[in-house]
N, C-alpha and C positions, 0 to 999 in steps of 0.2 A: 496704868493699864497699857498704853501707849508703848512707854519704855518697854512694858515688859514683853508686849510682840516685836518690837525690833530685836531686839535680847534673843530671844528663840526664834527667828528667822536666821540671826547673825549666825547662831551656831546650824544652823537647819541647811541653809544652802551651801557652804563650801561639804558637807554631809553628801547632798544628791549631787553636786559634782563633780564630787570622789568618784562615786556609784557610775555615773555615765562615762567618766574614763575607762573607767574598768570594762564597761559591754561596749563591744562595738558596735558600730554602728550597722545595721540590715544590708545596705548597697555596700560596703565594706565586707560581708563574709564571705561572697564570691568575687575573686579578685578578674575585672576585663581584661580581656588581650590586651597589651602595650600597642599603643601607634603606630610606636619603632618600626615594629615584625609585620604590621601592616603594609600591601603593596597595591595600589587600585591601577589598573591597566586599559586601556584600548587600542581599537587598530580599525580603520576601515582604509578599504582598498575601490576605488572607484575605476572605471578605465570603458576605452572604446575598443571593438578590434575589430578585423574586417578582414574576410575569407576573400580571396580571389576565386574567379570561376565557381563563385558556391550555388546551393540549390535553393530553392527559394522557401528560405526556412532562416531561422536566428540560430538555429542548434550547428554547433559543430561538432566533427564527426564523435562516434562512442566513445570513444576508447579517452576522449579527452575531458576532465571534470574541473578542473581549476583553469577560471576566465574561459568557458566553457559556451558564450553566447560572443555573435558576432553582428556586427550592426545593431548596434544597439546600447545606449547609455546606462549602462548599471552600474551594481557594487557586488564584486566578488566574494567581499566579507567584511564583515563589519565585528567586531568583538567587542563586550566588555566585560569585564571581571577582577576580584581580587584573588590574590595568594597571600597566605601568612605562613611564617617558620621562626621557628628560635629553635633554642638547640637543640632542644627536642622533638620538637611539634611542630608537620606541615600540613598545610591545604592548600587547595584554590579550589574556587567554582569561579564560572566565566560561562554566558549566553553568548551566541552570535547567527546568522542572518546573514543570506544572501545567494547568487547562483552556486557559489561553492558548496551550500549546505543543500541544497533544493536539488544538486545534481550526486554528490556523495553519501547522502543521510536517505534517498526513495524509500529503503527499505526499515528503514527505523519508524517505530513511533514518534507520534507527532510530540509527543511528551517530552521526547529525548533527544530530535535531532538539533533542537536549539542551543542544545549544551555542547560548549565547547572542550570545556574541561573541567571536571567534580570528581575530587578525590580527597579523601584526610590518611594522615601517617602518622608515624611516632619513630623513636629509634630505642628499636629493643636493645641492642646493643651499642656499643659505642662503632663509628664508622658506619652504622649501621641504619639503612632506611626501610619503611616496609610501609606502600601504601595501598589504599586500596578505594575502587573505582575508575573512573572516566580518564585518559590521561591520550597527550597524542604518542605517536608510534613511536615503536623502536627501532625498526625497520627506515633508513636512508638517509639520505644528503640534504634531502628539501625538506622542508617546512608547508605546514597549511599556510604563514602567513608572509605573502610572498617579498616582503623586505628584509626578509631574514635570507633567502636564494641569493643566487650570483647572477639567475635569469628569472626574467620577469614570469615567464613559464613554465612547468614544470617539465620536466622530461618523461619521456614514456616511459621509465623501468619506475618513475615517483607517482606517475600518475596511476599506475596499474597493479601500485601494491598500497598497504594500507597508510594513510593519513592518520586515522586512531584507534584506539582498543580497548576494551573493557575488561576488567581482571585487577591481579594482584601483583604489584613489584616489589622483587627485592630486591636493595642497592647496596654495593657493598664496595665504598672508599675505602681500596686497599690503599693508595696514595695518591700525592698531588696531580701523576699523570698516570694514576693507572684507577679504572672504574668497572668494577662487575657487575652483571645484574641476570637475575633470573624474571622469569613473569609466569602467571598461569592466567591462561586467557578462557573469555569466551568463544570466541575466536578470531580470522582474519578481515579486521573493519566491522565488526560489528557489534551492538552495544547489548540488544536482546541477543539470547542464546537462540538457535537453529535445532540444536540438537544434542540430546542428554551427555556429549563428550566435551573436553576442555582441552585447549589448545595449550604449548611449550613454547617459550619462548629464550632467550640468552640473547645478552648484549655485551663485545667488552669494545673499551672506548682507552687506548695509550697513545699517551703526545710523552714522545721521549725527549721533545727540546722544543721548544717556544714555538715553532714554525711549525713541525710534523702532527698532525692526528691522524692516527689508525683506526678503523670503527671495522669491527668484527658482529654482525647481528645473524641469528637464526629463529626460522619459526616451524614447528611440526603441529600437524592436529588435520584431523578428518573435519570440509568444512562443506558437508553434505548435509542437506532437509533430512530432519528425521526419515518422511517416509522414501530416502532415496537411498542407492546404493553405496558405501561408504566408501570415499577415497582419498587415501590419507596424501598429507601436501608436506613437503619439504622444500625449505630456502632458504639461503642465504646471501645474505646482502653485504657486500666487502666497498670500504671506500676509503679514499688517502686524500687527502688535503698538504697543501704545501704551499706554504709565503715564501715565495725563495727573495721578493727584496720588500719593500716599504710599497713597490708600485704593482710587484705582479705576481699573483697567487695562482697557484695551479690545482687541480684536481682530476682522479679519474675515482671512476664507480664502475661495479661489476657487482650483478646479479645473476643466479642459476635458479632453477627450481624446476621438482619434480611433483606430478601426481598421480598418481594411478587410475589405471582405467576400471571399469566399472567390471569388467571380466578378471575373472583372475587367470594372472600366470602370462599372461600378455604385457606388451611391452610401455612401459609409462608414460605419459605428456611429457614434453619436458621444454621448459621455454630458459630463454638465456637474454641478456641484455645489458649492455654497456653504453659507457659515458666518459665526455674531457669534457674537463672544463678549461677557459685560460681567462684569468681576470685582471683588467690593467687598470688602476689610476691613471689617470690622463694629467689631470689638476688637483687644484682644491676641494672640487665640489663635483666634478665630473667623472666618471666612470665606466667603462666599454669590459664586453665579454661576449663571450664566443662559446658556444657549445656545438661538438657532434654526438652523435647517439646511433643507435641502431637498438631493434628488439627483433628477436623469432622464437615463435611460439608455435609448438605443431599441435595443427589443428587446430589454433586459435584459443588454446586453454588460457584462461584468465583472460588477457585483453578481449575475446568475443564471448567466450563463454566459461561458465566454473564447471559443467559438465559437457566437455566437446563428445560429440558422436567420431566414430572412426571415419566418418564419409565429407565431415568437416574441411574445408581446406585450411592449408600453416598458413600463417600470417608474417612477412617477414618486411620489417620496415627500416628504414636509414631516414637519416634526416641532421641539418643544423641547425643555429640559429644565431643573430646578432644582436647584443644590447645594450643599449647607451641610456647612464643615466646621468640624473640630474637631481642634486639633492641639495637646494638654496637653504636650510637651513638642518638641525640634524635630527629632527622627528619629523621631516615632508622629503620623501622622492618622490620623484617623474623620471617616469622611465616607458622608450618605445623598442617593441621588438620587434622583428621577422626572421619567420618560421618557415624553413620548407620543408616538407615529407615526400618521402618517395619509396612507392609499394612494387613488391614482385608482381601483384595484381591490381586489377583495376577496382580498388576498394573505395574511391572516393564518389560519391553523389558531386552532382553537377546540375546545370540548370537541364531544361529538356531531359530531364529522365536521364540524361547520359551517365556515366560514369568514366572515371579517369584514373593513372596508377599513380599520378603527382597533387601535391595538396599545398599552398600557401596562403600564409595570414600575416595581417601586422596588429600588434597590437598596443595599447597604452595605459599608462596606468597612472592616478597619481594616488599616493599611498600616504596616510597620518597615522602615527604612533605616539601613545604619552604614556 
């Protein structure tokens, strides 16, 4: 009897272990993302900065959102997130925290302004990207995250147009140095819709030789409250980068934009603003840059307000700045800057209630990135 169950076991088990080759295994039929394609990111940005002649307040003035508090130890932003892609298929989603988001995101839900960046893609085509959601702008030079800039600051034509946007991109690598892209937005900077219209966007981005990038962006769209008067916006933002050696990189930036006033047939806002940059290696790990700027906006459209009244005064600003950094290893800089502005009017708060037409700050920062 014995014998005869090992006998009919013997033939019974290589039987069922045919059988479970054959079915796969349950965690086996959906196959996980690869590793590979996976990418886990962060960044926090800490720093001091400190107004001269300010008023007796930690805010500095409006018009400025990035390291936006003075006297006072914070963190401008803090990120974490992953991105995944293969040859098909991309994402990222990334949360982050800080005065950057508490002074950029006011009018967002509290749901949304934590999000940095949340979007998924695919490529219909070959060359071809098409994503959709959360993504930063298409629009300029600078970055949300300030170790990616040439200054520790943003400039006033970065700070006064969008950081990010909500909508749908199309990307379309015609080649190694040439990049198209369309977008259909909600609209400028913002991640809830305002109002039942959808904003335009275009980006082309050509480096015709190792050193040169050209970046070509536009953005149209009405980005009026439903219950307010519709006035549609027009911009474009032009910018040239240039390495002319190993130690000194150059750049200018020039922006224009139009919006229409609330009356028809009268004559539009229109504000304009430019930027140099000049960036030198010094050493190994040491780094100096210089920017000048200027902005005018009549009647204050966008930097005071998105619907100036005609009785508004222009806003016409110049200003530079100098910055030396310091980067002891290559995911930590430190970097200190100063800032001076200088207004046709006396737009600056001061202690005693006064007001003043010149504005200066220093600031610091030290920055980690993995």
């Amino acid at each position: 009897m014995k014998n005869s169950l090992l006998l009919a076991l013997g033939f019974t088990l290589p039987t069922l272990s045919a059988v479970a080759q054959e079915q796969p295994a349950a965690a086996d039929s959906i196959k996980a993302p690869s590793a590979s394609f996976l990418t886990f990111y962060g960044f926090v940005d800490g720093y001091y900065g400190y107004d001269f002649k300010h008023a007796n307040t930690h805010d500095r003035p409006g018009f400025l959102y990035s390291h936006d508090r003075q006297n006072e130890f914070t963190i401008n932003n803090g990120i974490v997130g992953v991105r995944y892609q293969d040859e098909k298929v991309r994402g990222a989603f990334a949360l982050h925290a800080g005065t950057y988001v508490t002074a950029n995101y006011a009018a967002e839900d509290q749901i949304f302004k934590h999000i940095y960046e949340g979007y998924a893609g695919f490529r219909p085509f070959q060359k071809v990207w098409l994503d959709l959601g959360i993504f930063t702008s298409h629009i300029g030079f600078e970055s949300a995250m300030s170790k990616d800039n040439w200054t520790l600051t943003r400039s006033l034509m970065a700070e006064n147009s969008p950081y990010y946007e909500a909508g749908a991109r199309f990307t379309y690598e015609v080649a190694p140095e040439l990049t198209l892209t369309a977008l259909a937005l909600n609209g400028w900077q913002n991640i809830r819709e305002n109002n039942q219209g959808k904003a335009l966007g275009t980006q082309i981005q050509w480096k015709p030789t190792d050193k040169l990038l050209i970046n070509s962006s536009t953005f149209y769209g009405n980005e009026q409250p439903t219950d307010s008067v519709k006035r549609r916006r027009y911009y474009h933002n032009f910018y040239a980068s240039y390495t002319a050696t190993e130690r000194l990189s150059l750049a200018l930036v020039f922006d224009v934009g139009k919006q229409e006033k609330a009356q028809d047939g009268t004559k539009a806002d229109t504000w304009h603003t430019g930027a140099a940059f000049v960036r030198y290696k010094l050493a190994d790990k040491w780094t100096a840059a210089a920017r000048v700027e200027y902005y005018n906006a009549d009647h204050g459209v966008i930097i005071n307000s998105i619907m100036p009244a005609a009785t508004d005064a222009d806003v016409k600003l110049k200003g530079g700045s100098l910055n030396l950094d310091y980067a002891p290893t290559s995911n930590v800089l430190f970097r200190v800057e100063g800032r001076l502005l200088d207004a046709k009017s006396n737009i600056f708060q001061q202690k005693d209630g006064r007001t003043s037409d010149s504005y200066g700050n220093v600031t610091s920062s030290i920055a980690l990135s993995f």
